[in-house]
mmCIF file of the C-alpha atoms, coordinates in Angstrom:
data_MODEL
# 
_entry.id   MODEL 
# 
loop_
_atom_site.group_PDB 
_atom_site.id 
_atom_site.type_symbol 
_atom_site.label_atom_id 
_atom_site.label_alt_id 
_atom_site.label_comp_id 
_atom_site.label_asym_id 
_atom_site.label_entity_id 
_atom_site.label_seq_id 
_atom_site.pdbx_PDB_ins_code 
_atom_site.Cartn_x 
_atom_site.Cartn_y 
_atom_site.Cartn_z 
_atom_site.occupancy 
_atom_site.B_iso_or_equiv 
_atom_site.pdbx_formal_charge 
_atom_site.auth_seq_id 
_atom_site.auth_comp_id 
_atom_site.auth_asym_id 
_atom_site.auth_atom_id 
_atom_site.pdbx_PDB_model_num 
ATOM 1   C CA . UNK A 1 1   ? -40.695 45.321 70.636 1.00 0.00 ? 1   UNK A CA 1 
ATOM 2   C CA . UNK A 1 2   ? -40.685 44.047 74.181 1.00 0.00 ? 2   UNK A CA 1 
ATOM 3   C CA . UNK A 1 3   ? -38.998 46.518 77.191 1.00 0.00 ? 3   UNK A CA 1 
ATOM 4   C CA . UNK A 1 4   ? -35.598 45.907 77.209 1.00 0.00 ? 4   UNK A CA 1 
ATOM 5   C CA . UNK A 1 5   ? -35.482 43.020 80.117 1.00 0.00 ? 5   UNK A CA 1 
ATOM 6   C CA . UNK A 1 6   ? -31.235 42.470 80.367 1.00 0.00 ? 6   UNK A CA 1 
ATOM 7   C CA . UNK A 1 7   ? -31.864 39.557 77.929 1.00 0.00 ? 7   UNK A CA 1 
ATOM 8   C CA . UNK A 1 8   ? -30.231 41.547 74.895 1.00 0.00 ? 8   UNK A CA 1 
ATOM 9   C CA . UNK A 1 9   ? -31.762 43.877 72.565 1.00 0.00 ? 9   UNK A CA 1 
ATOM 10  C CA . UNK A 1 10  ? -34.823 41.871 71.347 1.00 0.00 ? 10  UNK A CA 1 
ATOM 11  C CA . UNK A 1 11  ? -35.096 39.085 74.050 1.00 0.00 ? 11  UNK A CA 1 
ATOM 12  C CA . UNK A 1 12  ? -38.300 37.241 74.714 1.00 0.00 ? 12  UNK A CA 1 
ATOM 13  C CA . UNK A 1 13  ? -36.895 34.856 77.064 1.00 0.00 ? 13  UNK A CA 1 
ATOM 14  C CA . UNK A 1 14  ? -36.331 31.196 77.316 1.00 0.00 ? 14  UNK A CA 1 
ATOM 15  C CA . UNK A 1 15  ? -39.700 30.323 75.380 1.00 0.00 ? 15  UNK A CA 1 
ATOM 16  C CA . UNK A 1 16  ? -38.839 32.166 72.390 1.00 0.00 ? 16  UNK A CA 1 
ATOM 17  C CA . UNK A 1 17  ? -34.828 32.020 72.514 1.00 0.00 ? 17  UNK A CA 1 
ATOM 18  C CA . UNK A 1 18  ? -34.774 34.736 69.663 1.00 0.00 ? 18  UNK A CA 1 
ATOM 19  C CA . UNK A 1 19  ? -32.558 37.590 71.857 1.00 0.00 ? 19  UNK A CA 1 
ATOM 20  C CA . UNK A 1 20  ? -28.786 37.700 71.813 1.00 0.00 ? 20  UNK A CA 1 
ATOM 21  C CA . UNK A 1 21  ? -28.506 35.689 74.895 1.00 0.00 ? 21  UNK A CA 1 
ATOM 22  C CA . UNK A 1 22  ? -30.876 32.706 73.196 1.00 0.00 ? 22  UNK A CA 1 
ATOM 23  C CA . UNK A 1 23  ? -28.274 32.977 69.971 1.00 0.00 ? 23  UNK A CA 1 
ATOM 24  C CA . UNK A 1 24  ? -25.504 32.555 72.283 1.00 0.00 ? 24  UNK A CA 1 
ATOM 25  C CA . UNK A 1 25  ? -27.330 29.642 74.510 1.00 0.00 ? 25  UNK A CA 1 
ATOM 26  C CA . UNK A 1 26  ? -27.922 27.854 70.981 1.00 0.00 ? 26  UNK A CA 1 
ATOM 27  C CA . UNK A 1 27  ? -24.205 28.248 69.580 1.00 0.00 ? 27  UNK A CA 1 
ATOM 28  C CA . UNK A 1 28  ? -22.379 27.377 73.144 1.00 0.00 ? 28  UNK A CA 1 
ATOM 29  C CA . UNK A 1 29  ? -24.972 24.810 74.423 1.00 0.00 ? 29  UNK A CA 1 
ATOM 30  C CA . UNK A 1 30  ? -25.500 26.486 77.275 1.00 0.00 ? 30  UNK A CA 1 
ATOM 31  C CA . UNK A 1 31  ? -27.912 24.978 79.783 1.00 0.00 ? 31  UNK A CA 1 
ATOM 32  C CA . UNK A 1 32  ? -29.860 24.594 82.958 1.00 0.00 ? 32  UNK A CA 1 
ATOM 33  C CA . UNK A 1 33  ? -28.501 22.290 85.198 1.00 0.00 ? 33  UNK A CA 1 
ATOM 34  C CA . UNK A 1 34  ? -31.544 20.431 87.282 1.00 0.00 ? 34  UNK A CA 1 
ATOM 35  C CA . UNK A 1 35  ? -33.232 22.567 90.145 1.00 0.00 ? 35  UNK A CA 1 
ATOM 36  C CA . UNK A 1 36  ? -32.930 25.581 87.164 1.00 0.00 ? 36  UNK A CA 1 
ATOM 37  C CA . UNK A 1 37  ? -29.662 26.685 87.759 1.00 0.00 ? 37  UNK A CA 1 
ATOM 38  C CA . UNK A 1 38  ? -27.108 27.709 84.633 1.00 0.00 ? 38  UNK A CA 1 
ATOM 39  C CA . UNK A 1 39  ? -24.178 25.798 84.114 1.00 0.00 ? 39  UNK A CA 1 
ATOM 40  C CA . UNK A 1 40  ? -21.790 28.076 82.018 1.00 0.00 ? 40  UNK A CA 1 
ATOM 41  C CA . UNK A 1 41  ? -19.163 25.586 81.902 1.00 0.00 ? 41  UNK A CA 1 
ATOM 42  C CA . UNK A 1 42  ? -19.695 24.910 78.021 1.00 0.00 ? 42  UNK A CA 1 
ATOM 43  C CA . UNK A 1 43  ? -19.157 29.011 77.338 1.00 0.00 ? 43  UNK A CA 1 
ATOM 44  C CA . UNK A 1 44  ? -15.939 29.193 79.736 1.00 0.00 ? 44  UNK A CA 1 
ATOM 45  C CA . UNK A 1 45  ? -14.637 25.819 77.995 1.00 0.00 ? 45  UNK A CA 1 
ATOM 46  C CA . UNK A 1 46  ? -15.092 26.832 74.742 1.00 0.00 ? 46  UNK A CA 1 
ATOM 47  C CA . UNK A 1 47  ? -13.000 30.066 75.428 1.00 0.00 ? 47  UNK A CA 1 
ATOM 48  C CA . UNK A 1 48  ? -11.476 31.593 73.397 1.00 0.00 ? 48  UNK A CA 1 
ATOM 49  C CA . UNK A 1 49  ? -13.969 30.509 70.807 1.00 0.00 ? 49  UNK A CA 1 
ATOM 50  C CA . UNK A 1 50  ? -12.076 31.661 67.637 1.00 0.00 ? 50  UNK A CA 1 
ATOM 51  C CA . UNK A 1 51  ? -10.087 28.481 68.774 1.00 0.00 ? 51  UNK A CA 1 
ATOM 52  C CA . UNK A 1 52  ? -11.908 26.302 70.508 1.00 0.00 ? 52  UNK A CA 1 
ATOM 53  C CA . UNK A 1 53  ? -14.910 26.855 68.345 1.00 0.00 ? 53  UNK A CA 1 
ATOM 54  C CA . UNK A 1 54  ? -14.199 28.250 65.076 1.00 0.00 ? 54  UNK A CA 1 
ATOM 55  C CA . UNK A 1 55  ? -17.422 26.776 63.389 1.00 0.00 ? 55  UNK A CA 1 
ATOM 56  C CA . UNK A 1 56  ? -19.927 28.607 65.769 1.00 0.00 ? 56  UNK A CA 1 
ATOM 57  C CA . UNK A 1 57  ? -18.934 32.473 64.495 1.00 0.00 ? 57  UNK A CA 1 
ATOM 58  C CA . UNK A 1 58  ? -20.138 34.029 62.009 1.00 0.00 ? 58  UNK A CA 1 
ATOM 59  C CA . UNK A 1 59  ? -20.002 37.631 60.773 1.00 0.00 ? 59  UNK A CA 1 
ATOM 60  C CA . UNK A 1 60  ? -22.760 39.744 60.737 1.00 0.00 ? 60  UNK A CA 1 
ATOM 61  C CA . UNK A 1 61  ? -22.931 38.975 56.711 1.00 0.00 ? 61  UNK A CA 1 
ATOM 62  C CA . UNK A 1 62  ? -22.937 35.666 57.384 1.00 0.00 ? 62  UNK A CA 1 
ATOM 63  C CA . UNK A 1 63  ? -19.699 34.373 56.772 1.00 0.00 ? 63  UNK A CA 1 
ATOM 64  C CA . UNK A 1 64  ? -18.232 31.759 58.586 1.00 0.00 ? 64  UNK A CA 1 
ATOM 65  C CA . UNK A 1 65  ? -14.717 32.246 60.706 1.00 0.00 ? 65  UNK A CA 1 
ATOM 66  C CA . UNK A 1 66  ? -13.197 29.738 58.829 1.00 0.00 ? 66  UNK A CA 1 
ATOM 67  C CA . UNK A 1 67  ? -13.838 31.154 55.807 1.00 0.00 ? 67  UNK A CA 1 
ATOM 68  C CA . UNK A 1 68  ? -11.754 34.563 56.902 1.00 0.00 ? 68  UNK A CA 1 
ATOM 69  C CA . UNK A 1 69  ? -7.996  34.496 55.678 1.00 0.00 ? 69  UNK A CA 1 
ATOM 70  C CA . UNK A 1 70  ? -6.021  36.642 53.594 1.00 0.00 ? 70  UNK A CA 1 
ATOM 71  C CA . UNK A 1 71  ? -5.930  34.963 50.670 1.00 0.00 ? 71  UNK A CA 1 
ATOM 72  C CA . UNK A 1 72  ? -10.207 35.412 50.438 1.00 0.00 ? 72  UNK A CA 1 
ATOM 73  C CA . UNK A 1 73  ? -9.326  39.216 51.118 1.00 0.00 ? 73  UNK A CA 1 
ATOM 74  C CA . UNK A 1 74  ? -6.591  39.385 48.354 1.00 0.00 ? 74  UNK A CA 1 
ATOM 75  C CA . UNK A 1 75  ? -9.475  37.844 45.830 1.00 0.00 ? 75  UNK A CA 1 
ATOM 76  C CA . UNK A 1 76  ? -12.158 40.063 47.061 1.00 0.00 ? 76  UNK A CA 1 
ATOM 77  C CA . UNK A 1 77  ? -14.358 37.364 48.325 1.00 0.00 ? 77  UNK A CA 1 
ATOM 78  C CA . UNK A 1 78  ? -14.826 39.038 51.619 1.00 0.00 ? 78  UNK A CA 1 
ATOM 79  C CA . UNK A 1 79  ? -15.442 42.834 52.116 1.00 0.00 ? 79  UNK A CA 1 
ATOM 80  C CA . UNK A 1 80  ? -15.022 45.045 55.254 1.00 0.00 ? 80  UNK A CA 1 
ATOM 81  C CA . UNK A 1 81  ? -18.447 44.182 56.501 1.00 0.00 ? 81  UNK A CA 1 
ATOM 82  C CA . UNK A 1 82  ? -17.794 40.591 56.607 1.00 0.00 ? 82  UNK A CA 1 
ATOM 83  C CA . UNK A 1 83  ? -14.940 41.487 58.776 1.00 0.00 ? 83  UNK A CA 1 
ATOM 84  C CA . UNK A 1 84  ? -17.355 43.267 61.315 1.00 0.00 ? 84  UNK A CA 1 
ATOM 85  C CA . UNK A 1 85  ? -18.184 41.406 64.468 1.00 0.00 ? 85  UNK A CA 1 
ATOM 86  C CA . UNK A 1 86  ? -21.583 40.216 65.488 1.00 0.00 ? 86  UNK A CA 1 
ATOM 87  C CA . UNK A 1 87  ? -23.821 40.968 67.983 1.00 0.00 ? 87  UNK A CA 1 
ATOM 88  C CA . UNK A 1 88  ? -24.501 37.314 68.690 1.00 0.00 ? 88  UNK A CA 1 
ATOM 89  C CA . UNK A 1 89  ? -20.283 37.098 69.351 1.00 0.00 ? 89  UNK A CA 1 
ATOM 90  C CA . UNK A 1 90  ? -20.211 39.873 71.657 1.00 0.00 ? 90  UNK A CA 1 
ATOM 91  C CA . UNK A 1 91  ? -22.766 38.390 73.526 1.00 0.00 ? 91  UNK A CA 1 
ATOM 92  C CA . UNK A 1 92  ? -21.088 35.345 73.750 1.00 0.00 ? 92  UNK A CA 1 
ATOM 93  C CA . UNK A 1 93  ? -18.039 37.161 75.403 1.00 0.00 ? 93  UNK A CA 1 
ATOM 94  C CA . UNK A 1 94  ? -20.407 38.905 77.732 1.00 0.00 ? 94  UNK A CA 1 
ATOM 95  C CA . UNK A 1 95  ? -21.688 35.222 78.611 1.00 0.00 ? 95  UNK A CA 1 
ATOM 96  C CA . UNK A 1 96  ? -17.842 34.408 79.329 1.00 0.00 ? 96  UNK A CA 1 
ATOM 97  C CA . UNK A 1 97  ? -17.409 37.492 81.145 1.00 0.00 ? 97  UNK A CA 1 
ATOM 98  C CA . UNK A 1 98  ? -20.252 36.965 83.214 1.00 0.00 ? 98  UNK A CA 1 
ATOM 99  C CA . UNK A 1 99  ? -19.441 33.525 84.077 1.00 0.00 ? 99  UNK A CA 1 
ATOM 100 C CA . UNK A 1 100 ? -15.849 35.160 85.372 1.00 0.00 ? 100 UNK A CA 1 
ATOM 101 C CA . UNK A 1 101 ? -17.541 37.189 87.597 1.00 0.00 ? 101 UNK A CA 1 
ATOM 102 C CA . UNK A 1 102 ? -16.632 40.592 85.525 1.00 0.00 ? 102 UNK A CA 1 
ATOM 103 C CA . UNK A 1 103 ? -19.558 41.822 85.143 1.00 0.00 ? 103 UNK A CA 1 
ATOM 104 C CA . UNK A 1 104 ? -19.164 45.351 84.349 1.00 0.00 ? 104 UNK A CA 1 
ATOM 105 C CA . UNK A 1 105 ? -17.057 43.824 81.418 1.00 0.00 ? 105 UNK A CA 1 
ATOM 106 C CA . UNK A 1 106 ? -20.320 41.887 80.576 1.00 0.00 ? 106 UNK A CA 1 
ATOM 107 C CA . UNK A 1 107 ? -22.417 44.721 80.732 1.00 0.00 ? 107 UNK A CA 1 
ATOM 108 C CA . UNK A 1 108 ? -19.860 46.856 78.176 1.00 0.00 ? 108 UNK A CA 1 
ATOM 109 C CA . UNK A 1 109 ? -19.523 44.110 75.953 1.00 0.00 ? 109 UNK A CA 1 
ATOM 110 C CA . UNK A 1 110 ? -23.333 43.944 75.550 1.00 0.00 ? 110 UNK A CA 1 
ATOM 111 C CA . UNK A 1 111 ? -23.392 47.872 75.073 1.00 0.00 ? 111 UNK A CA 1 
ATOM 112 C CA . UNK A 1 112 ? -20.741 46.946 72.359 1.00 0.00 ? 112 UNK A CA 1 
ATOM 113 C CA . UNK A 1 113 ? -23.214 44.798 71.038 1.00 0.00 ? 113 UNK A CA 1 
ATOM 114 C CA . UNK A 1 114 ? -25.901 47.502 70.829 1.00 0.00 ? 114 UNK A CA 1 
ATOM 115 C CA . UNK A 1 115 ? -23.631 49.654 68.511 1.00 0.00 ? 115 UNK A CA 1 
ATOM 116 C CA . UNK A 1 116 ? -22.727 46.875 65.627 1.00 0.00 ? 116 UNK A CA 1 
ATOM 117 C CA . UNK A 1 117 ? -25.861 48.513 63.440 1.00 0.00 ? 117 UNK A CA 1 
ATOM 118 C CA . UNK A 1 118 ? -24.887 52.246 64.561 1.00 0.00 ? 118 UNK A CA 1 
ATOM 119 C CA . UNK A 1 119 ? -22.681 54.031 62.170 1.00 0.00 ? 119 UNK A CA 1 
ATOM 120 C CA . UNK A 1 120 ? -19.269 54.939 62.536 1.00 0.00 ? 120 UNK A CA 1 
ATOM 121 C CA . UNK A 1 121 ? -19.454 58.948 62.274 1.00 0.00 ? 121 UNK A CA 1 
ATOM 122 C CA . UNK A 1 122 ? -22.536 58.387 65.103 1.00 0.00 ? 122 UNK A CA 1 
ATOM 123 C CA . UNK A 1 123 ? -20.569 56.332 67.187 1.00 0.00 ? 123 UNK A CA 1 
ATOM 124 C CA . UNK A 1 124 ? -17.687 58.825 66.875 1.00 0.00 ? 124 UNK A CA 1 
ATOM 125 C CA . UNK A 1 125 ? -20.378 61.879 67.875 1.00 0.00 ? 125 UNK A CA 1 
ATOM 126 C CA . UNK A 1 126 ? -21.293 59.836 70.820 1.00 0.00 ? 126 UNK A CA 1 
ATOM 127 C CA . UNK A 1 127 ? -17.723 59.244 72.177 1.00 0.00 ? 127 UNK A CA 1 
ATOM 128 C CA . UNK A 1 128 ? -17.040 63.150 71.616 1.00 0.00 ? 128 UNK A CA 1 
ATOM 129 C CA . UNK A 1 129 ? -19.865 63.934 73.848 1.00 0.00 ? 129 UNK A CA 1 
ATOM 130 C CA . UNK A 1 130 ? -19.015 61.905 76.734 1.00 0.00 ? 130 UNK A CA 1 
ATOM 131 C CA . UNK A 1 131 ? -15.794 63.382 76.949 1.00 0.00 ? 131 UNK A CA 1 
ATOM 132 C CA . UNK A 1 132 ? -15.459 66.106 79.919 1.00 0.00 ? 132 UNK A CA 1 
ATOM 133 C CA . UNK A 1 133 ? -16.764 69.619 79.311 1.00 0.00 ? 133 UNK A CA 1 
ATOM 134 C CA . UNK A 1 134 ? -17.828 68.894 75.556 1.00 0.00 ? 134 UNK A CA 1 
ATOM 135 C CA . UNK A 1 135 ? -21.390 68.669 76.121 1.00 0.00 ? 135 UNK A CA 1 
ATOM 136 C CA . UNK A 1 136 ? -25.025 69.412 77.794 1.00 0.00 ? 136 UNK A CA 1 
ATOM 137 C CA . UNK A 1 137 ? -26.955 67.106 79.707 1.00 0.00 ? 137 UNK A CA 1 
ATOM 138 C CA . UNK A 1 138 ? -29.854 68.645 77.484 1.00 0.00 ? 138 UNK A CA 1 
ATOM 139 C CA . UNK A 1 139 ? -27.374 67.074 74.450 1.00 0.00 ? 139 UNK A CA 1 
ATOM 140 C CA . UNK A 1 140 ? -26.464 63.841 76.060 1.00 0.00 ? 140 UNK A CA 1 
ATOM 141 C CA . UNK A 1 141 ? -30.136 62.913 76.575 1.00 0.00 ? 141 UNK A CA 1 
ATOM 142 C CA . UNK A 1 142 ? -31.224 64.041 73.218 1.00 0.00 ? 142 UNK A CA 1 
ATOM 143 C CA . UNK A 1 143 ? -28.308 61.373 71.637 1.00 0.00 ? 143 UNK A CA 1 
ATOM 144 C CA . UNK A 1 144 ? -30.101 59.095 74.322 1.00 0.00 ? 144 UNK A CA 1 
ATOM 145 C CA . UNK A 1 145 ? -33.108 59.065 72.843 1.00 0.00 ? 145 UNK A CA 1 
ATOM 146 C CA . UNK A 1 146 ? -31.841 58.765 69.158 1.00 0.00 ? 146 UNK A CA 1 
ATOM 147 C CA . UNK A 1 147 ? -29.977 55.654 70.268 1.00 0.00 ? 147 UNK A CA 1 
ATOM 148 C CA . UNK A 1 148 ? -32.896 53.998 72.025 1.00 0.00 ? 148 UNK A CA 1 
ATOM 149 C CA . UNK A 1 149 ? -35.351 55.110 69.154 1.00 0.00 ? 149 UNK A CA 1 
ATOM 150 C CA . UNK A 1 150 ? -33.307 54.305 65.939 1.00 0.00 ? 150 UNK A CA 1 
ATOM 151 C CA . UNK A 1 151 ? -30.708 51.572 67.286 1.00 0.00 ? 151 UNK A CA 1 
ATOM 152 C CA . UNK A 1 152 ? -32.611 50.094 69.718 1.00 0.00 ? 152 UNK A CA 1 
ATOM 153 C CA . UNK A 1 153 ? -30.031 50.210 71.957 1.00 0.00 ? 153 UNK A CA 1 
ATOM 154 C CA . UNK A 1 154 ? -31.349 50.793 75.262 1.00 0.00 ? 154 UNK A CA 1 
ATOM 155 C CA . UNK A 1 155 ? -28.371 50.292 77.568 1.00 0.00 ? 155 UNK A CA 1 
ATOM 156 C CA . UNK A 1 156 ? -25.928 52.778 75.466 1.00 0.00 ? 156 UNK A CA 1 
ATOM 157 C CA . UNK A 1 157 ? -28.903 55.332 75.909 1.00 0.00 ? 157 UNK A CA 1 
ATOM 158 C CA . UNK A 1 158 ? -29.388 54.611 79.407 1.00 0.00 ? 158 UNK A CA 1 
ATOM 159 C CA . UNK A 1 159 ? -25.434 55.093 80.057 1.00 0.00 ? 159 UNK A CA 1 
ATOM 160 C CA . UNK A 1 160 ? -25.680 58.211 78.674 1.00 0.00 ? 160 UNK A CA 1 
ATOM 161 C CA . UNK A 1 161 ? -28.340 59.228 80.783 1.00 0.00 ? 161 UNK A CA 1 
ATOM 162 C CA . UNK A 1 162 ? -26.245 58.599 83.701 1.00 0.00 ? 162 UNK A CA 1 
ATOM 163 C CA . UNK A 1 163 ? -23.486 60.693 82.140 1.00 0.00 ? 163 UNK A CA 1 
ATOM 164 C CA . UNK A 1 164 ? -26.330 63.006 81.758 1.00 0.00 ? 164 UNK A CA 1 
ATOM 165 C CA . UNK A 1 165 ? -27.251 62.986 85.712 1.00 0.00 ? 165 UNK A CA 1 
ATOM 166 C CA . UNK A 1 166 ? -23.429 63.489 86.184 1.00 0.00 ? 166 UNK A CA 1 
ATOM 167 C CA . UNK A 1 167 ? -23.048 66.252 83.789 1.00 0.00 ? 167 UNK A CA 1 
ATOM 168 C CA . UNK A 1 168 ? -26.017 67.587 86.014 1.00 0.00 ? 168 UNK A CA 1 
ATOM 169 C CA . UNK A 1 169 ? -24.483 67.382 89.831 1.00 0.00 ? 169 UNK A CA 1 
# 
């Protein structure tokens, strides 16, 4: 696995398109403009996408967001995990975000991203030891590692180590 290179979790680039940001290129149609520059107009007129754009989302399982209503929950054709959002999605919002000029939005949303294959009760340990005077650094950069090792999620482990360098000073 490449270095993480701000081009999602498993990015190779352009040539490859196989990251986050090359899902979310292929279900926006989101382009270069000649001379190289982006044009992010598809991704901020397709928002919100659930509307706009319905046929483009799926769930991490799979399913498609027009096949979510109540009636397929009632019959047990769709479980809590097909309820779950998808990396792919949140990096679409990150994409819209970006294009807004939020960028620390962006950047949160793609930490967000990071966490879809982290469990709950580890998520939940996380968040307890980020709050004030509830941990270590020694602890915050041991959950660091564990993120970037297991989850690959580099940018939740490198926030932490900031909270770490906080904790520290």
């Amino acid at each position: 696995m490449e270095p993480d290179s701000g081009r999602g979790r498993i990015g190779r680039g352009r040539e490859g398109d196989t990251g986050l940001r090359g899902a979310a290129r292929r279900l926006t149609g989101c382009v270069r403009a000649p001379g190289g520059k982006r044009t992010m107009s598809s991704i901020t007129d397709n928002y919100p996408l659930s509307e706009k754009n319905p046929d483009r989302l799926t769930t991490p399982t799979g399913a498609s967001w027009n096949d979510i209503d109540l009636q397929s929950v009632l019959d047990g054709t769709l479980s809590m995990s097909d309820l779950r959002i998808a990396p792919e999605t949140l990096e679409l919002q990150a994409q819209i975000a970006e294009s807004a000029g939020r960028s620390q939005l962006a950047e949160n949303l793609r930490r967000a991203a990071e966490l879809v294959n982290v469990p709950e009760a580890r998520i939940l340990e996380v968040y307890q030891a980020l709050r004030p005077g509830r941990s270590t650094p020694e602890r915050l950069e041991q959950l660091a590692g564990e993120l970037e090792s297991q989850y690959q999620a580099r940018r939740c482990a490198r926030f932490l180590r900031e909270a770490a360098q906080a904790y520290d000073s």
